[in-house]
C-alpha positions, 0 to 999 in steps of 0.5 A: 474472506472477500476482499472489496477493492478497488483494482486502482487501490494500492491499500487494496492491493497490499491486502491482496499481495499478503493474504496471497502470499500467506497462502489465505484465499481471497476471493476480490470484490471489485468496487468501483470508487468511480461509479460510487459502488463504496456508497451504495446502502449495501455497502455502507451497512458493511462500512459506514465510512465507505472506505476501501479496502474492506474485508469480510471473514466468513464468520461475518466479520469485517476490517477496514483499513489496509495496514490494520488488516494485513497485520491481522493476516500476517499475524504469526508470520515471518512478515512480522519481525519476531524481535520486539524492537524490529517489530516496532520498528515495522510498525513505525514505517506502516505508520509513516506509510498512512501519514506522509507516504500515501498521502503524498504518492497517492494523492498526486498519481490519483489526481493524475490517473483519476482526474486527468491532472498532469505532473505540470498542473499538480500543487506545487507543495504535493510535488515537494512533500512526494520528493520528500518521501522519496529521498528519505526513502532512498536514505533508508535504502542506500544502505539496507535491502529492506526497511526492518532488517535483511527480510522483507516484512510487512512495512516493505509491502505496504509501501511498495504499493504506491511506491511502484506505482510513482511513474504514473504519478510523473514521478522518474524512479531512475531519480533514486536508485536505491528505491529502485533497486529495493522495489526489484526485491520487492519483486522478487520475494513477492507477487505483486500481480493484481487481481 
């Protein structure tokens, strides 16, 4: 399958991190959001929203959106809780992931990395809905090691992708230790190295 990412993407990396992990090659496709690569006619033919990530299978195949396609892959995998009501509790995290994770962590850190904003000049409201997210997230983690149980699942590793990446976005995770202390095992059950 090939992956069209963008190297900046945590979405993009998340499908990167799961196929890797479940054995499944991948061959990255870097799509440069910055250079309009995701809106070229050939691009779009593929996806006409003009989204990253996108994955093309060999059957010609294609998928969008990172949590729908990392769920595709870890179909049948220890990623994904046996148990119905675990399973369903994965899903409400990847679900929280898209609504309020993600739009708040990767929103400030693009606005900083991508259009040279600063943590000083951000929304206010942005700040306070990526606070937010932390400290519910170190409620969580205060008492548990991952989201859904004592394994890592797919939930952990979707929302580690931005959550690692808070520093860029001026974000001190020495401020929630429990998150920190999740992200080391993270970590250290996957690789999170990029493409």
């Amino acid at each position: 399958m090939r992956l069209y990412g963008y190297n900046l993407s945590g979405n993009c990396l998340k499908i990167w991190w799961t196929a890797r992990h479940l054995g499944k090659p991948v061959e990255w496709i870097e799509t440069d959001l910055l250079k309009g690569e995701h809106r070229t006619p050939e691009f779009l033919a593929r996806n006409p929203a003009g989204q990253v990530p996108l994955v093309e299978f060999d059957d010609g195949r294609m998928l969008s959106q990172s949590n729908a396609v990392c769920l595709y892959l870890a179909e049948g995998s220890a990623l994904i809780p046996a148990d119905a009501f675990e399973r369903a509790q994965m899903m409400q995290w990847l679900f929280w992931e898209q609504y309020s994770h993600e739009p708040a962590l990767a929103v400030a850190r693009g606005n900083i990395i991508l259009r040279g904003a600063t943590i000083e000049t951000l929304d206010p409201a942005l700040i306070q809905r990526c606070n937010g997210v932390l400290d519910l997230m170190e409620h969580e983690l205060s008492s548990r090691p991952f989201f859904v149980g004592n394994t890592p699942t797919l939930a952990d590793l979707s929302i580690v992708a931005y959550t690692r990446l808070c520093p860029d976005a001026g974000f001190r995770l020495e401020n929630w230790p429990a998150v920190s202390r999740w992200i080391a095992r993270v970590e250290d059950s996957f690789d999170l190295s990029g493409p």
